[in-house]
PyMOL commands that place a pseudoatom at each C-alpha (Angstrom):
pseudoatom trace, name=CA, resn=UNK, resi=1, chain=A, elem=C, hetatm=0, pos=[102.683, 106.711, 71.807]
pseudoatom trace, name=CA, resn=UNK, resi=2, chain=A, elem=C, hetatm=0, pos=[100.632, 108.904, 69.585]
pseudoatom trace, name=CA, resn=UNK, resi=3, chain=A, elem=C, hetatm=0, pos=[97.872, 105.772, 68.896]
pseudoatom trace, name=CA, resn=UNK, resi=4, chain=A, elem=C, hetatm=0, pos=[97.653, 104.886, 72.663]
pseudoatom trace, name=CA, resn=UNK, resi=5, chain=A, elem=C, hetatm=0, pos=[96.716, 108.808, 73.455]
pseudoatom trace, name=CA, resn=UNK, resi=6, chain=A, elem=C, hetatm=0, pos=[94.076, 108.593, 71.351]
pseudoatom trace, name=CA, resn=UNK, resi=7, chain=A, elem=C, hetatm=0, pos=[92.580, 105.437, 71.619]
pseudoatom trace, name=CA, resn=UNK, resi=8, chain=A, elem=C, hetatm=0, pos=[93.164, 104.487, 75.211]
pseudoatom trace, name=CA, resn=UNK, resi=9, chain=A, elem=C, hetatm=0, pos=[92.224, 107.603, 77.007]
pseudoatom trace, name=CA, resn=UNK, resi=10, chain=A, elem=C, hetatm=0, pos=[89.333, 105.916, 78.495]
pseudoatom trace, name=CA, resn=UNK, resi=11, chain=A, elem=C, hetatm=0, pos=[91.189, 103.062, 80.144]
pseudoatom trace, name=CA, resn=UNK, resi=12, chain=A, elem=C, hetatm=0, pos=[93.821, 105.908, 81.368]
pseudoatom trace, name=CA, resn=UNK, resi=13, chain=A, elem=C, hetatm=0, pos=[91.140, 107.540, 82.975]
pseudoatom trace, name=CA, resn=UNK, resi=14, chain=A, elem=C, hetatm=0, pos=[89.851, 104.815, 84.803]
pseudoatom trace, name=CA, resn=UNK, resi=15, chain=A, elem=C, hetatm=0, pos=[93.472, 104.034, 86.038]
pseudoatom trace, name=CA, resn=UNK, resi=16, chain=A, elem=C, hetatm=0, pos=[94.171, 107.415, 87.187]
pseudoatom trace, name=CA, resn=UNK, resi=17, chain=A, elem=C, hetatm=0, pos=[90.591, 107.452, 88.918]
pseudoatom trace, name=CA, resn=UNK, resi=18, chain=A, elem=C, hetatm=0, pos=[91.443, 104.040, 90.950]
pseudoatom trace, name=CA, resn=UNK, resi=19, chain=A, elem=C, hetatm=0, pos=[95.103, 105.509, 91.815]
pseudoatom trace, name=CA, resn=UNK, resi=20, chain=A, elem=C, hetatm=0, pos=[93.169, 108.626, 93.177]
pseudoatom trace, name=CA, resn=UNK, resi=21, chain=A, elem=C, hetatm=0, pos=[90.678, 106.519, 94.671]
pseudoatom trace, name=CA, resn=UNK, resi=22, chain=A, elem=C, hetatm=0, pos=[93.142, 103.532, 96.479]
pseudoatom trace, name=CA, resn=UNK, resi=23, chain=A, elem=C, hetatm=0, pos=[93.089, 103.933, 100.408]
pseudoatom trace, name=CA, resn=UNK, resi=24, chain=A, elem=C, hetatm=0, pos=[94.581, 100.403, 102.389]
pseudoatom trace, name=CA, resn=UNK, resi=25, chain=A, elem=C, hetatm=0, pos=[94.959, 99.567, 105.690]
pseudoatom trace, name=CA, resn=UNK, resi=26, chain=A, elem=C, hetatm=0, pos=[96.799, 96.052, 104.435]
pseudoatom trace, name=CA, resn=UNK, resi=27, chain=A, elem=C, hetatm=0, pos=[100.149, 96.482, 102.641]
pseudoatom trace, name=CA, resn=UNK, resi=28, chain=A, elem=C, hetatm=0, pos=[99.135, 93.006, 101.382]
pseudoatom trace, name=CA, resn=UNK, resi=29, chain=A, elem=C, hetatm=0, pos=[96.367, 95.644, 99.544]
pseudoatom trace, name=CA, resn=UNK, resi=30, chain=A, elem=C, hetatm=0, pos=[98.720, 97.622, 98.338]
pseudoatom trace, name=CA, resn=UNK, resi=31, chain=A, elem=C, hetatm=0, pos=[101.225, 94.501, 96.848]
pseudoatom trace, name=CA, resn=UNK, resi=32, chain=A, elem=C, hetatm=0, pos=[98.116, 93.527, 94.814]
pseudoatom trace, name=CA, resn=UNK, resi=33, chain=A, elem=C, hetatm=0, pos=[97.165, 96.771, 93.593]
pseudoatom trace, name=CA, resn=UNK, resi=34, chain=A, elem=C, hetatm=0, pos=[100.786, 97.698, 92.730]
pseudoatom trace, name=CA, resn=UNK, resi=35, chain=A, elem=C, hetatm=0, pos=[100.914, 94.290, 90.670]
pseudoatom trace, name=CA, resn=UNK, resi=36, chain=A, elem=C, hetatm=0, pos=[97.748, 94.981, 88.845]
pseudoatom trace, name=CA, resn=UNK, resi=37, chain=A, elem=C, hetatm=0, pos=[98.810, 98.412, 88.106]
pseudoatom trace, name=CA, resn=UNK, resi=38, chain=A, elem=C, hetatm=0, pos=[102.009, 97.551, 86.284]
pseudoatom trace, name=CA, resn=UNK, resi=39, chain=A, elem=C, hetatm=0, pos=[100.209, 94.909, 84.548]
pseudoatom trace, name=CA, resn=UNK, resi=40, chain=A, elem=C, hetatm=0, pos=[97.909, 97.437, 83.309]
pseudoatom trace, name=CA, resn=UNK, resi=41, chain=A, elem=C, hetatm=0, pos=[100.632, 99.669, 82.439]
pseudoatom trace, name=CA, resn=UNK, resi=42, chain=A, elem=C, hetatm=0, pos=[102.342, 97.320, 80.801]
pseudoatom trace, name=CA, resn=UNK, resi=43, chain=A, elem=C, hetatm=0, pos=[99.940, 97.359, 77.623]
pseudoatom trace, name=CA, resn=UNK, resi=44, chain=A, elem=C, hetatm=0, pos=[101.251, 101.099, 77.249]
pseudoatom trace, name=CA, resn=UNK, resi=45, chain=A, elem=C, hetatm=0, pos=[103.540, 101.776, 74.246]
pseudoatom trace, name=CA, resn=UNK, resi=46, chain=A, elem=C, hetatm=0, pos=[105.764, 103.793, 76.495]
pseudoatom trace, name=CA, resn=UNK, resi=47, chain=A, elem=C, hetatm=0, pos=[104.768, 104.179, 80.375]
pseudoatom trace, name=CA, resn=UNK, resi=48, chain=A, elem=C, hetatm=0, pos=[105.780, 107.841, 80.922]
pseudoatom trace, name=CA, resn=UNK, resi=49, chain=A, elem=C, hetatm=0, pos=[105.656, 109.187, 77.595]
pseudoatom trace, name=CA, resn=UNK, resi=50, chain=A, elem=C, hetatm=0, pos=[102.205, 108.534, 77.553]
pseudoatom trace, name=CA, resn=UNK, resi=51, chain=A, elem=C, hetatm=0, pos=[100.925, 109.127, 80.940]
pseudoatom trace, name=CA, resn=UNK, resi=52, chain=A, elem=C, hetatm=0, pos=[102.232, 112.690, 80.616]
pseudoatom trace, name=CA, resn=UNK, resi=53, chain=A, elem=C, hetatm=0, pos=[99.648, 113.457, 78.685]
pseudoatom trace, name=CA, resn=UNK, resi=54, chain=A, elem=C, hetatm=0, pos=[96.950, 113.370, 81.414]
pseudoatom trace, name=CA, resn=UNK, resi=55, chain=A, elem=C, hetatm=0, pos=[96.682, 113.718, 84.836]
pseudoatom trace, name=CA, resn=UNK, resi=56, chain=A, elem=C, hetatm=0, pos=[98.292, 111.050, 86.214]
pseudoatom trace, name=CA, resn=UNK, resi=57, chain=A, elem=C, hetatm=0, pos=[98.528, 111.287, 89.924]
pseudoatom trace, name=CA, resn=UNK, resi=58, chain=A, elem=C, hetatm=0, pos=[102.655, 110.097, 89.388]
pseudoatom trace, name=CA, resn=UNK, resi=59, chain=A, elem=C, hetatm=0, pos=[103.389, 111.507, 93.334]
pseudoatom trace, name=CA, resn=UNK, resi=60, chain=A, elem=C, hetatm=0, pos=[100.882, 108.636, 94.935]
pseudoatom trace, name=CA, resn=UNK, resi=61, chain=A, elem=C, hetatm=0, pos=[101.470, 106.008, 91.789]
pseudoatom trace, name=CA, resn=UNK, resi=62, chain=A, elem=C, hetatm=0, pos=[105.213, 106.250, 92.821]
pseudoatom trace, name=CA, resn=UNK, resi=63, chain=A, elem=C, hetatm=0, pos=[104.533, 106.517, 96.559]
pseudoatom trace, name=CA, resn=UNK, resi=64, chain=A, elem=C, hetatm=0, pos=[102.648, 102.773, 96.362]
pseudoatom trace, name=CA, resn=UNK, resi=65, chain=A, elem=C, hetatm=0, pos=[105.503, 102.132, 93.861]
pseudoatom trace, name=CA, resn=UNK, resi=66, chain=A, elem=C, hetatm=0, pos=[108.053, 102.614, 96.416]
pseudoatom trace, name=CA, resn=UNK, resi=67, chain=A, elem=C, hetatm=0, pos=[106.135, 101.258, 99.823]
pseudoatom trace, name=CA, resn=UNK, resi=68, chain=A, elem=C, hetatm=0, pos=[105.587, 97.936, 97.654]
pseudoatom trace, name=CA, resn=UNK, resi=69, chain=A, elem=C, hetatm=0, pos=[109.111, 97.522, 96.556]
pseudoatom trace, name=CA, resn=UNK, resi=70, chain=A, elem=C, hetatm=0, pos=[110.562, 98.447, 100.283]
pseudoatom trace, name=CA, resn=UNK, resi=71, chain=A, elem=C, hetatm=0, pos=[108.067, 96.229, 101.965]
pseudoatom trace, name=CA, resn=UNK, resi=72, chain=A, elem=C, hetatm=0, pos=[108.822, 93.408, 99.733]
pseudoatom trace, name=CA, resn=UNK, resi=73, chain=A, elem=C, hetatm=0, pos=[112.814, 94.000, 100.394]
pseudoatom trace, name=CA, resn=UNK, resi=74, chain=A, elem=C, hetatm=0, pos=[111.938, 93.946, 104.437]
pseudoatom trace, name=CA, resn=UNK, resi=75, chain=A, elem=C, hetatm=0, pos=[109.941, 90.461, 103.501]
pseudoatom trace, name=CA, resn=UNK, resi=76, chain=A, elem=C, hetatm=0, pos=[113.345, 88.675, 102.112]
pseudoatom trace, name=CA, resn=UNK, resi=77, chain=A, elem=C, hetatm=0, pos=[115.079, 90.568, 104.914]
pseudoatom trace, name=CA, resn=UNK, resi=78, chain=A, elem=C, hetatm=0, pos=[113.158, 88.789, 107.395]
pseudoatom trace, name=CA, resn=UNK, resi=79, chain=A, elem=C, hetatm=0, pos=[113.045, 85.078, 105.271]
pseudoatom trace, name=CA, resn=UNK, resi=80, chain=A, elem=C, hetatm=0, pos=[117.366, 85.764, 105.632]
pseudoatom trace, name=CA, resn=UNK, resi=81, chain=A, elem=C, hetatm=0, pos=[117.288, 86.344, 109.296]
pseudoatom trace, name=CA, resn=UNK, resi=82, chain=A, elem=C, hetatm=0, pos=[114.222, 84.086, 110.630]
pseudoatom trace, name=CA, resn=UNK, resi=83, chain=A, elem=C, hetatm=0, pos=[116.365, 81.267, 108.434]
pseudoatom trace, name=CA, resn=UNK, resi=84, chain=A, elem=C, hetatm=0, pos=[119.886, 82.512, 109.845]
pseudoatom trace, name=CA, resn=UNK, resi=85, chain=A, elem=C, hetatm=0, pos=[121.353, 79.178, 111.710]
pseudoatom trace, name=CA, resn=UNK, resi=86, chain=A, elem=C, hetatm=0, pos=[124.158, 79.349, 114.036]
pseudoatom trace, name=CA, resn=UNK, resi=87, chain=A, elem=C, hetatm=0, pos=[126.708, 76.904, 112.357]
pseudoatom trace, name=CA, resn=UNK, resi=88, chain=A, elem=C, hetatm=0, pos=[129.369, 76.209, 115.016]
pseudoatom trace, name=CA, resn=UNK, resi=89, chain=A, elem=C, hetatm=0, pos=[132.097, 74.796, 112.388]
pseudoatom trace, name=CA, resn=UNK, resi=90, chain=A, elem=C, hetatm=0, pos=[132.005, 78.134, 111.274]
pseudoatom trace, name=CA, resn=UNK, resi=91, chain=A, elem=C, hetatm=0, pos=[134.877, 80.273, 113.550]
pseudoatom trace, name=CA, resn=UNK, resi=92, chain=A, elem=C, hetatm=0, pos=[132.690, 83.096, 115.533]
pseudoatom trace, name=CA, resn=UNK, resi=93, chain=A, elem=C, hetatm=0, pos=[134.488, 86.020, 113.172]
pseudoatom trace, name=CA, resn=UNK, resi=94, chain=A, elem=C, hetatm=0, pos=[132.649, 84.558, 110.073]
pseudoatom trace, name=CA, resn=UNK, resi=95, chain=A, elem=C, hetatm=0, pos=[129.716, 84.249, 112.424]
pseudoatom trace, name=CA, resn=UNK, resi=96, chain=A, elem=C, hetatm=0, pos=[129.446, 87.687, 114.008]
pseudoatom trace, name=CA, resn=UNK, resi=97, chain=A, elem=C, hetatm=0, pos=[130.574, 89.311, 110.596]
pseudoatom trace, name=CA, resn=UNK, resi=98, chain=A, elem=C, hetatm=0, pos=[127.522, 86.989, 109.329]
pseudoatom trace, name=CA, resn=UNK, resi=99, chain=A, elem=C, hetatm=0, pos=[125.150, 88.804, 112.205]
pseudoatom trace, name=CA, resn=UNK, resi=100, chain=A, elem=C, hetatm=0, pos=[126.199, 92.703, 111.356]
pseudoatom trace, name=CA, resn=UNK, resi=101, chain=A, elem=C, hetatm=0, pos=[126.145, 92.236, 108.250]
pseudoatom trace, name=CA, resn=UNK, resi=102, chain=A, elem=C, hetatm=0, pos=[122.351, 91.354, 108.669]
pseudoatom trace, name=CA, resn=UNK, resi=103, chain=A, elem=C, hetatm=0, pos=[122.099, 94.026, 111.204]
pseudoatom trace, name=CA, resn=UNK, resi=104, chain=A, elem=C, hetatm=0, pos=[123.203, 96.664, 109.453]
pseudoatom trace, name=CA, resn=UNK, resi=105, chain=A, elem=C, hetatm=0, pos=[120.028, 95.754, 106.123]
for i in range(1, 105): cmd.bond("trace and resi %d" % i, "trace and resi %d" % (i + 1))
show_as sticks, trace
zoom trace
């Protein structure tokens, strides 16, 4: 953690300047960015103990975090029920219990 404070504070930097910087209209935008984030990240010894150390903008990091993550859950949501067929072998309990079930996601 220690090394990566000292050597990598440049590359920090620049992360925390694009976080600060990132404004998207597309949530497609924000899937990518999120993506190459992480991978960035990822070279970290340890994520948090490291970004402590400076001023990482964690509110908006977490907020594209979190809108990436729900939008990708609404995504599969939507594959279930646009691929949701009617099977009439199946009795109509199973069926409509099938249907809330996807209502209430």
């Amino acid at each position: 953690i220690r090394e990566d404070i000292q050597t990598k504070g440049e590359f920090i930097n620049g992360l925390i300047k694009k976080v600060v910087d990132a404004a998207y209209v597309d949530i497609e935008d924000v899937l990518k960015f999120v993506d190459w984030l992480d991978g960035e990240l990822s070279t970290l010894a340890d994520e948090r103990a490291v970004l402590k150390h400076f001023k990482w903008p964690e509110k908006k990091a977490d907020a594209m975090r979190e809108a990436a993550v729900e939008y990708r859950e609404l995504k599969m949501l939507e594959q279930e029920i646009s691929s949701y067929k009617d099977d009439p072998d199946i009795p109509c309990v199973a069926s409509l219990k099938k249907m809330a079930s996807l209502l209430d996601k």
